[in-house]
mmCIF file of the protein (N, C-alpha, C, O) and its ligand, coordinates in Angstrom:
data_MODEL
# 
_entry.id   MODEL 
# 
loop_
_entity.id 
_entity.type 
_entity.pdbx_number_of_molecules 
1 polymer     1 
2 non-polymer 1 
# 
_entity_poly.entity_id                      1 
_entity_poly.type                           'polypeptide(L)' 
_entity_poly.nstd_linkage                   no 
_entity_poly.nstd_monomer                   no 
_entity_poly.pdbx_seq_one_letter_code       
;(UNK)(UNK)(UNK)(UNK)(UNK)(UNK)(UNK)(UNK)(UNK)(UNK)(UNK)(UNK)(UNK)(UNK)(UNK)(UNK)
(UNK)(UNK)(UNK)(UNK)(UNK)(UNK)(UNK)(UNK)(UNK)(UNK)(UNK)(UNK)(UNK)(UNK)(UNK)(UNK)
(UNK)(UNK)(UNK)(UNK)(UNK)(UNK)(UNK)(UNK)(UNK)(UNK)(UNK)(UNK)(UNK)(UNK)(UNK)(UNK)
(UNK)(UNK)(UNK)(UNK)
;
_entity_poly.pdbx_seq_one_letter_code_can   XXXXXXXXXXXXXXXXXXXXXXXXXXXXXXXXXXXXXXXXXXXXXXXXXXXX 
_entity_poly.pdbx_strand_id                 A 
# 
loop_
_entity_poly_seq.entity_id 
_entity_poly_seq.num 
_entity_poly_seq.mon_id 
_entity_poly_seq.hetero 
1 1  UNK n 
1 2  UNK n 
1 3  UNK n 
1 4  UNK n 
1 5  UNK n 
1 6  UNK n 
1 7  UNK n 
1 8  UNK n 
1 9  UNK n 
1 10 UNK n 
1 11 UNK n 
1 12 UNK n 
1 13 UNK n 
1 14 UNK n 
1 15 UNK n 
1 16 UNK n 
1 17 UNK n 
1 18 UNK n 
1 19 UNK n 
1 20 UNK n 
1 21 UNK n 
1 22 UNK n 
1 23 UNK n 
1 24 UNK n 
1 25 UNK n 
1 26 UNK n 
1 27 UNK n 
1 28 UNK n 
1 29 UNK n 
1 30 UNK n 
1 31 UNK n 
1 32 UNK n 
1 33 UNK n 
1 34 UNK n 
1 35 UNK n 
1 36 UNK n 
1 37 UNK n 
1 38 UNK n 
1 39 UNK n 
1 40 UNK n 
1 41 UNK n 
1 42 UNK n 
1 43 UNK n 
1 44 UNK n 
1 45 UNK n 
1 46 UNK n 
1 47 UNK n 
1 48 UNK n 
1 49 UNK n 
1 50 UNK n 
1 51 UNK n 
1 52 UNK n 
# 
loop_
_struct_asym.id 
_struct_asym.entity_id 
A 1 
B 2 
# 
loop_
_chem_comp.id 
_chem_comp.type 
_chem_comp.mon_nstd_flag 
UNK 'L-peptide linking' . 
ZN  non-polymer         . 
# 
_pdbx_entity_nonpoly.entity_id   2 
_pdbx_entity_nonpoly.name        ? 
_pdbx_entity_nonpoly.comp_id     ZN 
# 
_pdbx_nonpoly_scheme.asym_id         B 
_pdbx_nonpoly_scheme.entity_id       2 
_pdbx_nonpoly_scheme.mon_id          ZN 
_pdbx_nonpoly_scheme.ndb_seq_num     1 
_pdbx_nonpoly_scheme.pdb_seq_num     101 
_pdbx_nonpoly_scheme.auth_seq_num    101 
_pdbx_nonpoly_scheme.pdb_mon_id      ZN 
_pdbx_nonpoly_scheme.auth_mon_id     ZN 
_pdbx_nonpoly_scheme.pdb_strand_id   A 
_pdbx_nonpoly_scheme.pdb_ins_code    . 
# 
loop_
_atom_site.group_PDB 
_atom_site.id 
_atom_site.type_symbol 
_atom_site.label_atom_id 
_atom_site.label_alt_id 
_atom_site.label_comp_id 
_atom_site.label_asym_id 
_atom_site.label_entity_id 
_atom_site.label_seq_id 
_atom_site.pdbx_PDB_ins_code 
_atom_site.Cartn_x 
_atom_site.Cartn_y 
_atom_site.Cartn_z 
_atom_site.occupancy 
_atom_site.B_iso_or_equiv 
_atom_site.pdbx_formal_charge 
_atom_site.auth_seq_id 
_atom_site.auth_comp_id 
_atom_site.auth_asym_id 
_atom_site.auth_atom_id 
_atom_site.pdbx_PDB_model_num 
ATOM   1   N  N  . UNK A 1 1  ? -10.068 -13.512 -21.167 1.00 0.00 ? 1   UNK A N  1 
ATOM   2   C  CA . UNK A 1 1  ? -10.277 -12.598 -20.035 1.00 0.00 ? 1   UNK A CA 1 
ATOM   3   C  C  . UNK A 1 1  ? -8.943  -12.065 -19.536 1.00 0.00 ? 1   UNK A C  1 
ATOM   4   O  O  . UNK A 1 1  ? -7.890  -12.591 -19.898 1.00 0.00 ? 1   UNK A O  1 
ATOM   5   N  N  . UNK A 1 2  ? -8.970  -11.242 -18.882 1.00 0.00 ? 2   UNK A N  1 
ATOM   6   C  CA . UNK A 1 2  ? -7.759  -10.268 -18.686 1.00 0.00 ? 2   UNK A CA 1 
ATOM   7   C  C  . UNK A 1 2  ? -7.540  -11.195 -17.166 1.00 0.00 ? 2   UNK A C  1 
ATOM   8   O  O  . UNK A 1 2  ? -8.467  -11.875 -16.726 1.00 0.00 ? 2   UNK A O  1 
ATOM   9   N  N  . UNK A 1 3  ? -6.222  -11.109 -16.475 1.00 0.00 ? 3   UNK A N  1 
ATOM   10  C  CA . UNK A 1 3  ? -5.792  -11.782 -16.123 1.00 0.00 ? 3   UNK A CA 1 
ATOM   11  C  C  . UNK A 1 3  ? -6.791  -10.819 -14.314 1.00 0.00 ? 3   UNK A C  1 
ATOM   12  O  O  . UNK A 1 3  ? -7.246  -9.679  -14.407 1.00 0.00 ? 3   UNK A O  1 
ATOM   13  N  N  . UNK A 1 4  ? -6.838  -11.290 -13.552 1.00 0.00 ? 4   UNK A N  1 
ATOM   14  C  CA . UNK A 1 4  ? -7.738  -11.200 -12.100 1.00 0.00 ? 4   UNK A CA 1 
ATOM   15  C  C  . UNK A 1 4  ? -7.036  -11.820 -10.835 1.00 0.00 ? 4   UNK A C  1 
ATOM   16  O  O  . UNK A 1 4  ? -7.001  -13.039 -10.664 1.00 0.00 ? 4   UNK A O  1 
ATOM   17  N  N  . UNK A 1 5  ? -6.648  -11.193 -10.224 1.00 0.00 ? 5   UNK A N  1 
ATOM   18  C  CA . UNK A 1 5  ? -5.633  -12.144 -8.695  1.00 0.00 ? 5   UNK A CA 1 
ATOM   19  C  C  . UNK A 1 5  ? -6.031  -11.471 -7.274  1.00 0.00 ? 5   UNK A C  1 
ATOM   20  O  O  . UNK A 1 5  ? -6.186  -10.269 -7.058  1.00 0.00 ? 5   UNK A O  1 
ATOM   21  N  N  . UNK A 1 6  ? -6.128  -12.293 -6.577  1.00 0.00 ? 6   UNK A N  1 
ATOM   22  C  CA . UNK A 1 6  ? -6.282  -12.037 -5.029  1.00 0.00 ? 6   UNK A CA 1 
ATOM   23  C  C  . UNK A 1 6  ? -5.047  -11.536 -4.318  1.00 0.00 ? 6   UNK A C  1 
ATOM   24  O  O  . UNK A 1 6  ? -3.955  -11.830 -4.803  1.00 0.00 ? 6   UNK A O  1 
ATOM   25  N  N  . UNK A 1 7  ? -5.104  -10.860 -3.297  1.00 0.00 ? 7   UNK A N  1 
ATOM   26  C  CA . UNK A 1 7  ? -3.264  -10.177 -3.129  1.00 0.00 ? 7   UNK A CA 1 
ATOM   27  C  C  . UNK A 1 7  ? -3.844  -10.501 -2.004  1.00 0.00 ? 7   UNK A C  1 
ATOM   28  O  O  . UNK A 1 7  ? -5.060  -10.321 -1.945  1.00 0.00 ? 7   UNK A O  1 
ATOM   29  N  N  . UNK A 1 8  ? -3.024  -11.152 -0.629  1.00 0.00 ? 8   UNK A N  1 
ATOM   30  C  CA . UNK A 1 8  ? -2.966  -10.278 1.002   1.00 0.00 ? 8   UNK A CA 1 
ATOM   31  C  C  . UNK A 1 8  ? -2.038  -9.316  1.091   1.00 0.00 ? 8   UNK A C  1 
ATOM   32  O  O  . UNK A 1 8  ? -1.086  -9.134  0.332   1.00 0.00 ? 8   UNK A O  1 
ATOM   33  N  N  . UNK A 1 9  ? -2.344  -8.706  2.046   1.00 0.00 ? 9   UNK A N  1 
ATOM   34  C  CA . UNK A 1 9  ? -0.784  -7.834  3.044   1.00 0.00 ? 9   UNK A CA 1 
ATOM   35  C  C  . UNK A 1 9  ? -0.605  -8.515  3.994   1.00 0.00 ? 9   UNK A C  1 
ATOM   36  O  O  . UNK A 1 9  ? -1.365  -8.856  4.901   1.00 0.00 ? 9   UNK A O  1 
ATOM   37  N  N  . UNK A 1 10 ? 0.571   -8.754  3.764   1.00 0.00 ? 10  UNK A N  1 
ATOM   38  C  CA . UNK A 1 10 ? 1.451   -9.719  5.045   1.00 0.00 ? 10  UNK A CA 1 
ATOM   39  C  C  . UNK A 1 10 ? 1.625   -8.528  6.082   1.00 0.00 ? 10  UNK A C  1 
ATOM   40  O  O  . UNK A 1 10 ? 2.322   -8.938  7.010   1.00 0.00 ? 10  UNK A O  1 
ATOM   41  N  N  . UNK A 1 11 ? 1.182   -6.971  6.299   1.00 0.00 ? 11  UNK A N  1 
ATOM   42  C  CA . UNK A 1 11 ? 1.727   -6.472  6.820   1.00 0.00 ? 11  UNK A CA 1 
ATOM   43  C  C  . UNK A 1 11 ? 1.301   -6.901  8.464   1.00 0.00 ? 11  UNK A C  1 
ATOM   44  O  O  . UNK A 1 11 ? 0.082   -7.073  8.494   1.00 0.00 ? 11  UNK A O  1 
ATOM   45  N  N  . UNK A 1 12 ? 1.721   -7.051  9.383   1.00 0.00 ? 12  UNK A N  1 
ATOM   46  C  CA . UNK A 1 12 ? 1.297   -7.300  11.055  1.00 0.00 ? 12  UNK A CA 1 
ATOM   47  C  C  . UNK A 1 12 ? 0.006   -6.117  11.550  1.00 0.00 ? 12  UNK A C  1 
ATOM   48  O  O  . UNK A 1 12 ? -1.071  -6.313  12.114  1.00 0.00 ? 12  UNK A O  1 
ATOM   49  N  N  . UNK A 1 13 ? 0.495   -5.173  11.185  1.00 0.00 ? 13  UNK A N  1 
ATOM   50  C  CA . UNK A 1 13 ? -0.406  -3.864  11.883  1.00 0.00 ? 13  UNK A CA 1 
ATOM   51  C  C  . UNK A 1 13 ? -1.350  -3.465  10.428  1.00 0.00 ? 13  UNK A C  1 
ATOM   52  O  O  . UNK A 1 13 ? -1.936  -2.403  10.216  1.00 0.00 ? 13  UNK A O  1 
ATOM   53  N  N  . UNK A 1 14 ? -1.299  -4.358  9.770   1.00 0.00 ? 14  UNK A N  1 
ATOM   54  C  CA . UNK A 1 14 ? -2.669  -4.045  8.213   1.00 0.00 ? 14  UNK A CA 1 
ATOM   55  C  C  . UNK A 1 14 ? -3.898  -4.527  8.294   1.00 0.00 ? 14  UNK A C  1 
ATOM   56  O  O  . UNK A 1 14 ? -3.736  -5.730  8.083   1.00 0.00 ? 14  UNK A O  1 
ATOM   57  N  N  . UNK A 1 15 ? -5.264  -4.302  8.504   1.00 0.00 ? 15  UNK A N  1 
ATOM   58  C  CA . UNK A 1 15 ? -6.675  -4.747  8.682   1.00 0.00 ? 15  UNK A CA 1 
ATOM   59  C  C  . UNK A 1 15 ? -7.086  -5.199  7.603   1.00 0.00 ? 15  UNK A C  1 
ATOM   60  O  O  . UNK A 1 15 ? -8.240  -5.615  7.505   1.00 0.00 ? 15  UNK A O  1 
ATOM   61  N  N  . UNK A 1 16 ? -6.161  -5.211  6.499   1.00 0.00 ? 16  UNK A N  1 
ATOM   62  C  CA . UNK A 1 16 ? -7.128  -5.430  5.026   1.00 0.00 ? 16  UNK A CA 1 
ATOM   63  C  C  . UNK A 1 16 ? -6.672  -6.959  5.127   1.00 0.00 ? 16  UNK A C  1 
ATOM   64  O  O  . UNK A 1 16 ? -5.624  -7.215  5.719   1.00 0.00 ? 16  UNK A O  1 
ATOM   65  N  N  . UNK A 1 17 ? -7.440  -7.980  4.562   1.00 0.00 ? 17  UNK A N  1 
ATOM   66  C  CA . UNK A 1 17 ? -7.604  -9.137  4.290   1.00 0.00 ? 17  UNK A CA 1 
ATOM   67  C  C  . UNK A 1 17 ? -7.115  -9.435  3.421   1.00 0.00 ? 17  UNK A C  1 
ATOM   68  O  O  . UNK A 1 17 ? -5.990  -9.935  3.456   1.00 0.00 ? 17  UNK A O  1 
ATOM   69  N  N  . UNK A 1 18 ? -8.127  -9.134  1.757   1.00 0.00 ? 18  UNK A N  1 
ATOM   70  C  CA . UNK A 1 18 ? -7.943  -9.481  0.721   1.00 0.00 ? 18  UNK A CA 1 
ATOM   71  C  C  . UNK A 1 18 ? -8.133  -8.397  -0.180  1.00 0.00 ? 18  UNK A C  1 
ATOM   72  O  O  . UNK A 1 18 ? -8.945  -7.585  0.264   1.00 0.00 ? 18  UNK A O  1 
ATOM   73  N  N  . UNK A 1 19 ? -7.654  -8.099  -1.317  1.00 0.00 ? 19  UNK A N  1 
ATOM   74  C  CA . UNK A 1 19 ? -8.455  -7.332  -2.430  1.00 0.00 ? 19  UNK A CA 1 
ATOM   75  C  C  . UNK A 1 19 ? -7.892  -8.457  -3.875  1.00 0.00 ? 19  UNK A C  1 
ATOM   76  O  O  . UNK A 1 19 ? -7.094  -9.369  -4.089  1.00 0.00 ? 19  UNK A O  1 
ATOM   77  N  N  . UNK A 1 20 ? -8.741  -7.786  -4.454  1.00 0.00 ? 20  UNK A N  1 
ATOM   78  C  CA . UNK A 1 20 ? -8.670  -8.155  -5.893  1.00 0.00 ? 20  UNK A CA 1 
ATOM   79  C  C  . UNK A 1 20 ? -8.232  -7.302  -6.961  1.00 0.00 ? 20  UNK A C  1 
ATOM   80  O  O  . UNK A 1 20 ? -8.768  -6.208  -7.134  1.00 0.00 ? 20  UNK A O  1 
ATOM   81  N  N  . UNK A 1 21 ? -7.158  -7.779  -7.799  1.00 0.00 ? 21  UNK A N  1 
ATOM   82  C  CA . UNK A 1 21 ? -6.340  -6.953  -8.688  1.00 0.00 ? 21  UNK A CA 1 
ATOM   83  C  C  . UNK A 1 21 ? -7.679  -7.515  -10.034 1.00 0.00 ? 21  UNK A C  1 
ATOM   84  O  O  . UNK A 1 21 ? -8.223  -8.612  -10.162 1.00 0.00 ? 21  UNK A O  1 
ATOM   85  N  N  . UNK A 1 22 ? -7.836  -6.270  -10.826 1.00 0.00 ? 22  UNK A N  1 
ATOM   86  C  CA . UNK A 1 22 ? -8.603  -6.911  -12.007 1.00 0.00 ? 22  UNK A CA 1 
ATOM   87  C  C  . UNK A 1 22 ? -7.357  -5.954  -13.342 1.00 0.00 ? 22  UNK A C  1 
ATOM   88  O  O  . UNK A 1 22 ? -7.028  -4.783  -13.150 1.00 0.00 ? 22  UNK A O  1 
ATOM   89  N  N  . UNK A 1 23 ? -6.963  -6.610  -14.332 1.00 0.00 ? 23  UNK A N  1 
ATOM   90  C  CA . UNK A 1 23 ? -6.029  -6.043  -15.235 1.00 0.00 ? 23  UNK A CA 1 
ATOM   91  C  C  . UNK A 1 23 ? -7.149  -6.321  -16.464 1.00 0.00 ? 23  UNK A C  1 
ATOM   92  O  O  . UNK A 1 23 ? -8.056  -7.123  -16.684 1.00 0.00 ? 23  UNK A O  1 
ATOM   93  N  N  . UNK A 1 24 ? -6.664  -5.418  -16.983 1.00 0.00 ? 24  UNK A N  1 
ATOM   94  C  CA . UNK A 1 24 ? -7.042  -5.204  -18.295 1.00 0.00 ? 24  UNK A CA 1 
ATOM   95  C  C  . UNK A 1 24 ? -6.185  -5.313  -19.093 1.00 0.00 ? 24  UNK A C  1 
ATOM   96  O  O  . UNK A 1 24 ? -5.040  -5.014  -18.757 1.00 0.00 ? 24  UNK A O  1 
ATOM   97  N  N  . UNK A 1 25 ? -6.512  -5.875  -20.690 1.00 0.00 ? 25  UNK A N  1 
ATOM   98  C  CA . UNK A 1 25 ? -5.901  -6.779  -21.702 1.00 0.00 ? 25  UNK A CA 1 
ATOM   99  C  C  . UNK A 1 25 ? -4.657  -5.568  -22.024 1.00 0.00 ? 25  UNK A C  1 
ATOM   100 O  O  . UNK A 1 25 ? -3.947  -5.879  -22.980 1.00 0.00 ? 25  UNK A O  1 
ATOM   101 N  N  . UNK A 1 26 ? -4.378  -4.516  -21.493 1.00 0.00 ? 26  UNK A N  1 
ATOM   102 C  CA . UNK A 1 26 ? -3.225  -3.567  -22.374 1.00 0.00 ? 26  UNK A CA 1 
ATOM   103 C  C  . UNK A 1 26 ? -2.399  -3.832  -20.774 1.00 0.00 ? 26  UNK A C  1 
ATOM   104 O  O  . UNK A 1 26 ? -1.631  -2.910  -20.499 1.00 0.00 ? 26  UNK A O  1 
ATOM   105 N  N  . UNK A 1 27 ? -2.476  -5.022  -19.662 1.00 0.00 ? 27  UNK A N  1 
ATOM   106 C  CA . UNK A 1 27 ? -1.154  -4.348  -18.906 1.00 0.00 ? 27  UNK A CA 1 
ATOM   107 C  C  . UNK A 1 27 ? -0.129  -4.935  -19.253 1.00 0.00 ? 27  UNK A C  1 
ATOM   108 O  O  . UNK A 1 27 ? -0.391  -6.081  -19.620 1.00 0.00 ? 27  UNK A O  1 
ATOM   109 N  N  . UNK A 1 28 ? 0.676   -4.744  -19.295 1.00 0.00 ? 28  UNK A N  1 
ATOM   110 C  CA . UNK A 1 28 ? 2.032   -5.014  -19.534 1.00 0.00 ? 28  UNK A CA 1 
ATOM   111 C  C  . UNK A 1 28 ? 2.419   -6.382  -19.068 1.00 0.00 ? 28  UNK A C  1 
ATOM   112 O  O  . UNK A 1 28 ? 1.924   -6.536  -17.952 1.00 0.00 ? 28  UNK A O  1 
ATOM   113 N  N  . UNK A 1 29 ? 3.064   -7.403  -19.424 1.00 0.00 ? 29  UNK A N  1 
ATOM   114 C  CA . UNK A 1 29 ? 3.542   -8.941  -18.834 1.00 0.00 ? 29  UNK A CA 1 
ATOM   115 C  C  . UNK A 1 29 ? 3.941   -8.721  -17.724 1.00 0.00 ? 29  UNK A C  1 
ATOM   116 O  O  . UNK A 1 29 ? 3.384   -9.244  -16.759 1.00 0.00 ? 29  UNK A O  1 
ATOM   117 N  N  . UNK A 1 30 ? 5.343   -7.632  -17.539 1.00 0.00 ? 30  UNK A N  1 
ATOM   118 C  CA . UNK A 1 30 ? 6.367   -8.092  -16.106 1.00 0.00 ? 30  UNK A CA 1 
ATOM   119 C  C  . UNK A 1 30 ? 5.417   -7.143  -15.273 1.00 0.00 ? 30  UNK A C  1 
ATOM   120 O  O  . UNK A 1 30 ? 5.928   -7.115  -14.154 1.00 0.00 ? 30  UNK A O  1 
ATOM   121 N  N  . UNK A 1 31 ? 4.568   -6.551  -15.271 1.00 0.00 ? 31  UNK A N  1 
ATOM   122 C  CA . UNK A 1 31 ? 4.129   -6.175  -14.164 1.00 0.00 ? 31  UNK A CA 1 
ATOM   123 C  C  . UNK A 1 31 ? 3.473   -7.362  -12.944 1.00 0.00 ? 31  UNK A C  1 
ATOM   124 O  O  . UNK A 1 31 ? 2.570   -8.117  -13.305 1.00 0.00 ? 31  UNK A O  1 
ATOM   125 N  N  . UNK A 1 32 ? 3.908   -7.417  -11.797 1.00 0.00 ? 32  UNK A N  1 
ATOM   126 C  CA . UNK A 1 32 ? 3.900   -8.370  -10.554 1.00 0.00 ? 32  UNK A CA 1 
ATOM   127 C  C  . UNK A 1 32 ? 3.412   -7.329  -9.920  1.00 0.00 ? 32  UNK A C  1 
ATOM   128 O  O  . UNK A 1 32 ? 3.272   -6.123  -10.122 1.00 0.00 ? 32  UNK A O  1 
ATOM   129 N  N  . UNK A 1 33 ? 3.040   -8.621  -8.554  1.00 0.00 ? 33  UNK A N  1 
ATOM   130 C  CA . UNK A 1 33 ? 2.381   -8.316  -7.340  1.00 0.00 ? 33  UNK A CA 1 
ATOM   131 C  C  . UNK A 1 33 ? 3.280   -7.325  -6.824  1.00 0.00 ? 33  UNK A C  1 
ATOM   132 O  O  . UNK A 1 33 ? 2.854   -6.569  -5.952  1.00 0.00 ? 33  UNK A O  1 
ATOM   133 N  N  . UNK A 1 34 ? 4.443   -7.218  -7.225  1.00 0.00 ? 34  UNK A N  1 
ATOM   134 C  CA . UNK A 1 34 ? 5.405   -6.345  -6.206  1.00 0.00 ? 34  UNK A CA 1 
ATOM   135 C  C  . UNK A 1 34 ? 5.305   -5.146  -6.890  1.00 0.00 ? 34  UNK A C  1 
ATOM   136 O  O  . UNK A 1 34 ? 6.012   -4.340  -6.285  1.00 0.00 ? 34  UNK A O  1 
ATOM   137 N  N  . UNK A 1 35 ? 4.803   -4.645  -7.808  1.00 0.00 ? 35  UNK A N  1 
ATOM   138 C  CA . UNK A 1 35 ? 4.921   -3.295  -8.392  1.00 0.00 ? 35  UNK A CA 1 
ATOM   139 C  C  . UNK A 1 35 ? 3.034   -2.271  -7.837  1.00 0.00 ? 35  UNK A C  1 
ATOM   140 O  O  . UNK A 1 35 ? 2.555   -1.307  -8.434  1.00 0.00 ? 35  UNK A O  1 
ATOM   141 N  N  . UNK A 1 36 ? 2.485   -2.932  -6.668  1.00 0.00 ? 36  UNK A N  1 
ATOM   142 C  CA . UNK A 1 36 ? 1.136   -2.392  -6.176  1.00 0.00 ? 36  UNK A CA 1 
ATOM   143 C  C  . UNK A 1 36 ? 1.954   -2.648  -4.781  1.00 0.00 ? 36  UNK A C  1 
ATOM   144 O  O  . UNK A 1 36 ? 2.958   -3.250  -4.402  1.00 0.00 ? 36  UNK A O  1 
ATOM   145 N  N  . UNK A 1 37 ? 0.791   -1.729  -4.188  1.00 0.00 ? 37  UNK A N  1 
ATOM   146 C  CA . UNK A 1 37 ? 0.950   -1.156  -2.898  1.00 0.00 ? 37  UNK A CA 1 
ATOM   147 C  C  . UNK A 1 37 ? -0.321  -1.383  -2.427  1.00 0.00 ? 37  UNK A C  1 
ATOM   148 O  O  . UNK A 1 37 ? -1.289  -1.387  -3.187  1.00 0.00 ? 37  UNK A O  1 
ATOM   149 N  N  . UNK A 1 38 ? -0.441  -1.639  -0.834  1.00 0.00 ? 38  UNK A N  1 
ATOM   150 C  CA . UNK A 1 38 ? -1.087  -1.747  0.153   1.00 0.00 ? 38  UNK A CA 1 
ATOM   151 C  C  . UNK A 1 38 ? -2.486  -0.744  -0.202  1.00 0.00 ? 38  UNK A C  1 
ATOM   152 O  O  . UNK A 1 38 ? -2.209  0.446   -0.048  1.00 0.00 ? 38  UNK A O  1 
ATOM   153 N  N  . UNK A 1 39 ? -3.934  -0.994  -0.647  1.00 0.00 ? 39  UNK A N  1 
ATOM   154 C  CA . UNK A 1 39 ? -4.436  -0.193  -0.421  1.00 0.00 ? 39  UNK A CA 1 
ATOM   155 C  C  . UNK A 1 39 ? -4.849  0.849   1.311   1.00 0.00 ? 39  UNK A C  1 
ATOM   156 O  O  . UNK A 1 39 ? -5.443  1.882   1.621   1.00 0.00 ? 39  UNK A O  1 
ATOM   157 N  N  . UNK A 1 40 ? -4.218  -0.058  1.869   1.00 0.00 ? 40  UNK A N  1 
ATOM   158 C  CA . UNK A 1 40 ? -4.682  0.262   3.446   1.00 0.00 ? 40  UNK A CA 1 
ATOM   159 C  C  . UNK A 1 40 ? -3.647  0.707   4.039   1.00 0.00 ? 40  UNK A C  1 
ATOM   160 O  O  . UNK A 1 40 ? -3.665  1.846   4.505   1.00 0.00 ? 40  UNK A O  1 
ATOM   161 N  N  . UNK A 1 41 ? -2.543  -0.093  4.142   1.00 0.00 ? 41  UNK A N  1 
ATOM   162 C  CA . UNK A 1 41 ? -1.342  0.650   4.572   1.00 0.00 ? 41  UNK A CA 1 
ATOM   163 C  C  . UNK A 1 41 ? -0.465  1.118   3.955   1.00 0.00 ? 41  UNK A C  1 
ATOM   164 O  O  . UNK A 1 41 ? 0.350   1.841   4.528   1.00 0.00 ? 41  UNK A O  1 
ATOM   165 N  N  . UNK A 1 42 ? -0.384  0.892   2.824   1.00 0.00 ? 42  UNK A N  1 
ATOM   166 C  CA . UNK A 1 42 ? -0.239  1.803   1.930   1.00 0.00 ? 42  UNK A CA 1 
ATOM   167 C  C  . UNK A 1 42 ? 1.885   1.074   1.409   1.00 0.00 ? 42  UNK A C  1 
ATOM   168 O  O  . UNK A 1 42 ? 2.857   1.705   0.994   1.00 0.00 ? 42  UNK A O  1 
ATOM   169 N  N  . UNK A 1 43 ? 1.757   0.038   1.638   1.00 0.00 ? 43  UNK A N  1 
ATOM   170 C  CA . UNK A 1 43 ? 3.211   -0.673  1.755   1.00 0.00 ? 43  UNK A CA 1 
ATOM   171 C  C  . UNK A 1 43 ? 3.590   -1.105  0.659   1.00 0.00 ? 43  UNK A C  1 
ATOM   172 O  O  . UNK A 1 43 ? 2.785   -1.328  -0.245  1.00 0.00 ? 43  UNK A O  1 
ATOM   173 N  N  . UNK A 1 44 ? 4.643   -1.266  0.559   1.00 0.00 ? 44  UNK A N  1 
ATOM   174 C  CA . UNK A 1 44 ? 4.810   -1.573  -1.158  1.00 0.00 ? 44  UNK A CA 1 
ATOM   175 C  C  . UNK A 1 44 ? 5.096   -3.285  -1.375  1.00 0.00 ? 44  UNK A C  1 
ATOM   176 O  O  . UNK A 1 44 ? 4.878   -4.094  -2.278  1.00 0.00 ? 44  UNK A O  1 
ATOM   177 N  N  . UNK A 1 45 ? 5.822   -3.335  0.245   1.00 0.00 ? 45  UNK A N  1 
ATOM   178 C  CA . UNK A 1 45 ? 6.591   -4.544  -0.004  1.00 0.00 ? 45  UNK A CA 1 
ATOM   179 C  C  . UNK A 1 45 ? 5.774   -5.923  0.877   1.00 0.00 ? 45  UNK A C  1 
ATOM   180 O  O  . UNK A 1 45 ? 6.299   -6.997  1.172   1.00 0.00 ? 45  UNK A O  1 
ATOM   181 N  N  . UNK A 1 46 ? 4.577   -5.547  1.117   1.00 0.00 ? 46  UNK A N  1 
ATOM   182 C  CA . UNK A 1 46 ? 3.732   -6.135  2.240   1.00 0.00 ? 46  UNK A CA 1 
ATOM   183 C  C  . UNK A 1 46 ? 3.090   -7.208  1.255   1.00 0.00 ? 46  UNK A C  1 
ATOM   184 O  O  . UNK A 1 46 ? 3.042   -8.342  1.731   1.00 0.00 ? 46  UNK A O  1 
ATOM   185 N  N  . UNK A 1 47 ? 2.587   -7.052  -0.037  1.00 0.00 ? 47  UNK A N  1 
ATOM   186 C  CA . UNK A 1 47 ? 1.626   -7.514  -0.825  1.00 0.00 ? 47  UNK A CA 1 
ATOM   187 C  C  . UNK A 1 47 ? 2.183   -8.706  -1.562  1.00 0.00 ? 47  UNK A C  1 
ATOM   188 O  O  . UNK A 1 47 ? 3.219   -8.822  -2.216  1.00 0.00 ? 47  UNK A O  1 
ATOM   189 N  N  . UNK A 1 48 ? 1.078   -9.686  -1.240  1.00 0.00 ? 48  UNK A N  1 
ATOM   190 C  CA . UNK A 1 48 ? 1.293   -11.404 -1.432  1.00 0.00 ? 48  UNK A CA 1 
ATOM   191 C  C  . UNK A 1 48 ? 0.243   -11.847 -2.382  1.00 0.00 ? 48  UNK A C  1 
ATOM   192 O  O  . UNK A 1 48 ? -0.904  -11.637 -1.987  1.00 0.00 ? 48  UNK A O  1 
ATOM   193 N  N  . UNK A 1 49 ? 0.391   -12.522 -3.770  1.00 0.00 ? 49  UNK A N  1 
ATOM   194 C  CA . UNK A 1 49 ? -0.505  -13.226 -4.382  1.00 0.00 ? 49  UNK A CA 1 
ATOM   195 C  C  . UNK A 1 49 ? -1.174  -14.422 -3.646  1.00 0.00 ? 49  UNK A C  1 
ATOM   196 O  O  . UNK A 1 49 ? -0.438  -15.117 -2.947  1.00 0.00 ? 49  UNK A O  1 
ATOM   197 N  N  . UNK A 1 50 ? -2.661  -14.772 -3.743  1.00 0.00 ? 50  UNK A N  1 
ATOM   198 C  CA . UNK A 1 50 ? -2.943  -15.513 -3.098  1.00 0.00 ? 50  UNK A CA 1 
ATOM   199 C  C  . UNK A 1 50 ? -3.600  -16.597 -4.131  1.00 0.00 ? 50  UNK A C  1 
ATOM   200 O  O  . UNK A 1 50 ? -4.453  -16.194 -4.922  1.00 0.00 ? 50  UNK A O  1 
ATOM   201 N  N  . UNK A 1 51 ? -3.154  -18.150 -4.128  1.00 0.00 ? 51  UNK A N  1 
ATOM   202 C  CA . UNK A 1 51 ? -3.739  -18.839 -4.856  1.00 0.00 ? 51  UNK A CA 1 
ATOM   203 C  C  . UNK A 1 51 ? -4.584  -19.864 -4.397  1.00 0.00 ? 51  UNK A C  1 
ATOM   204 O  O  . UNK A 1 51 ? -4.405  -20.619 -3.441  1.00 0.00 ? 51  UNK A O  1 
ATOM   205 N  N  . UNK A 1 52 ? -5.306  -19.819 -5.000  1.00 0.00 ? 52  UNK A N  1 
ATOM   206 C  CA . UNK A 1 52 ? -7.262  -20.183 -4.829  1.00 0.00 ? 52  UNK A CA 1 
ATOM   207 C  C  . UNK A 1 52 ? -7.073  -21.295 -4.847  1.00 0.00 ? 52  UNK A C  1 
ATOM   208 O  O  . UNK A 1 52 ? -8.016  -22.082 -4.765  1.00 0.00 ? 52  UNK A O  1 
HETATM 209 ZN ZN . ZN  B 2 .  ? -1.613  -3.477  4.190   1.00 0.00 2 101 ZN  A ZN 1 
# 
């Protein structure tokens, strides 16, 4: 299965909770949590892996 992760935004003034990253088997290794952005606030540097 292609790899699946929970992100928060640490941002203070951000309403979003949680989302879910779903990757598919062609993404690239070094791509990290730090290369996505806030769907809500739209931040680059706000976004935290969250482990289950
Ligand atoms: Zn946010």
């Amino acid at each position: 299965m292609p790899a699946t992760l929970e992100v928060a935004c640490e941002n203070d003034g951000c309403e979003l909770d949680m989302v879910q990253l779903h990757y598919t088997y062609d993404m690239p290794q070094d791509v990290a949590v730090t290369d996505f952005q806030c769907p809500y606030c739209g931040q680059f540097d706000s976004l935290r892996e969250i482990e289950l």
